[in-house]
C-alpha positions, -999 to 999 in steps of 0.1 A, spaced: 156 -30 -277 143 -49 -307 136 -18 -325 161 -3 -319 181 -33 -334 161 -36 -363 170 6 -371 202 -10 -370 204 -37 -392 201 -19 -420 222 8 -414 241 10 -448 276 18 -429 275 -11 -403 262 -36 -432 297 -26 -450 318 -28 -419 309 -65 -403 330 -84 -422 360 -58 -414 347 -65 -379 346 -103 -382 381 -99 -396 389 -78 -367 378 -109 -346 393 -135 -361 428 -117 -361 422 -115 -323 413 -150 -314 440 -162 -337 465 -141 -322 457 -135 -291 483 -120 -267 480 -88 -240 493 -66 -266 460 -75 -290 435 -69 -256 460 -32 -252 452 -30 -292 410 -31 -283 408 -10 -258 430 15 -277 405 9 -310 372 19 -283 388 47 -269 400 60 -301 367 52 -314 354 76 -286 373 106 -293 369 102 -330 329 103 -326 333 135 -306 358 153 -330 342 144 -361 307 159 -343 323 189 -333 343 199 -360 327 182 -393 292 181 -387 290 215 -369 309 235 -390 301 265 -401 275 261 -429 289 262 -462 280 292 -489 285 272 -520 249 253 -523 261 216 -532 284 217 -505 262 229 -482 234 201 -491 260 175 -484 262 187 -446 224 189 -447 222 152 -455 247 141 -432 234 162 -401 218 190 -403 187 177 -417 190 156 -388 188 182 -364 157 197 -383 139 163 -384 153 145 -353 125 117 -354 132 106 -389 155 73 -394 164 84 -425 188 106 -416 200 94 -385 236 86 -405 249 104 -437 244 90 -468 277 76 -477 275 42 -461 312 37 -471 326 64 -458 336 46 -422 352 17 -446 372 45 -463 382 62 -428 389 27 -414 414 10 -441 434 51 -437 436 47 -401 450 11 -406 476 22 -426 485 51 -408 484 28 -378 508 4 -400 533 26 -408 537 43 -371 538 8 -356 562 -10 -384 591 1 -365 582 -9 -332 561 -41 -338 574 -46 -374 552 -47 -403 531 -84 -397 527 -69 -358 520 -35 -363 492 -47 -394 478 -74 -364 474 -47 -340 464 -19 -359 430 -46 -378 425 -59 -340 423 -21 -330 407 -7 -358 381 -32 -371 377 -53 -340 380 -24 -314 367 11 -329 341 -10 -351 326 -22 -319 326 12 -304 310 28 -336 282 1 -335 275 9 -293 275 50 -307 248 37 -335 232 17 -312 227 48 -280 223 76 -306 190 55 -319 179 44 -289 180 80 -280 158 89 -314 134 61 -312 101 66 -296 101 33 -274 96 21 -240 132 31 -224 144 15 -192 171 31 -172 199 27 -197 178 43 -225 163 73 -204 197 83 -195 212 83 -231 178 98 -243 176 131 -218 219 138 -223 216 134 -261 183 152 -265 200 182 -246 223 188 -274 191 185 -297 169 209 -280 185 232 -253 218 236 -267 237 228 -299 267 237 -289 277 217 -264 272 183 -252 289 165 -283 292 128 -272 268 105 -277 281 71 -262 265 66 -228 296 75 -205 319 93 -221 302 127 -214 339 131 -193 351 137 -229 333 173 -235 339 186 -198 378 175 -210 367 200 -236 349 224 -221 317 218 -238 299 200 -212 260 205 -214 257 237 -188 219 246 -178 228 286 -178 250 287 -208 221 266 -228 188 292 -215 216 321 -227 226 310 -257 188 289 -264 166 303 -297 135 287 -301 133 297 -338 168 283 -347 175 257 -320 167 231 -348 182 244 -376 216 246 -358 214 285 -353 206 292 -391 175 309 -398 154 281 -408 139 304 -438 176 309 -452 178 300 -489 204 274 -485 184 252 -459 153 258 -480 170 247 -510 184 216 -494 144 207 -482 130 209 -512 163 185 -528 152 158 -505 117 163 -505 114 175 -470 86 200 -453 97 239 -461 98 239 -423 116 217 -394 100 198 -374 96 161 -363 81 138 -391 75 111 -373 72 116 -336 89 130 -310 114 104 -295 102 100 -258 126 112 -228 111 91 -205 108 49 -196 84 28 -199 
């Protein structure tokens, strides 16, 4: 666990969002009602189907054409894919990016609620959801999807996350998009639950960690050679173990 933590500590993104989170906290305890506790567990669920959508849709989209664009994605995941053992890009590389995405959601939140709650209790619940609730959810996300990368002793808790998220890794790209521990009921509501036929069909040794790119295609050897990576995937740092300890 204590590595695992450490990884986390200085993750740029969760640096930049504690105080939001401590803010989120305070607002709770200093408001507390039913409706705030209805506010968290909407902010973790939320939280839940954001991390799915956003690695669905954003990080797996198609690969761009235009280079620069294309490099972007690299850095944010699919350099991740190519060098699954390497901290360094276990998160993207704009660390304010969940700040940004945060403070929109709060005022979209705002201006939904305003009419309901009015604006001081729609503001209340959408901080305690948003920076209180989803905030803690993104930081349980960080904390399996490292565990899951790490090569440490795992007990039961960290085998489990390790064999579903290294299934999406190495057997099938396409499918098996959560990462949370339990909320794998989230892509069989999506019908992309990790399925041991559909993965040996659809499996490619040479391109299972490049995302099904070629990994010789000029774009992903372009974007190596920007951040001073191998001309090849691979693992620079270990292979994260699937098993305890």
């Amino acid at each position: 666990m204590i590595p695992t933590l450490r990884v986390l500590i200085h993750m740029g993104s969760l640096q930049r969002l504690l105080p939001f989170w401590i803010g989120g906290l305070v607002t709770l305890i200093l408001g507390f009602s039913p409706l705030l506790l209805l506010a968290v567990a909407y902010g973790v669920l939320m939280q839940f189907f954001v991390e799915y959508a956003m690695h669905r849709f954003l990080l797996h989209r198609a690969p761009p054409t235009e280079q620069g664009v294309f490099n972007a994605l690299y850095r944010s995941h699919i350099g991740h894919h190519e060098f699954p053992g390497d901290a360094e890009f276990f998160t993207g590389d704009d660390h304010w990016y969940p700040v940004r995405f945060g403070l929109l959601s709060l005022a979209i939140h705002t201006v939904i609620l305003w009419p309901a709650l009015g604006l001081g209790g729609a503001l209340v619940f959408g901080v305690v959801a948003i920076f209180f609730g989803s905030v803690s959810a993104f930081a349980f996300y960080e904390y399996c999807h490292t565990l899951a990368h790490l090569n440490v002793p795992k007990g039961w808790f960290g085998t489990r996350v390790t064999q579903s998220h290294l299934a999406h890794h190495f057997q099938d790209h396409d499918a098996t998009y959560h990462v949370s521990i339990g909320m794998g009921w989230i892509d069989r509501l999506f019908g992309t639950a990790h399925d041991r036929d559909t993965a040996k069909a659809r499996y490619d040794r040479k391109t299972i960690l490049s995302m099904g790119m070629d990994p010789e295609d000029l774009r992903l050897v372009t974007a190596r050679k920007a951040y001073g990576l191998p001309k090849m995937p691979g693992n620079r740092r270990g292979p994260p173990t699937e098993t305890g300890a």
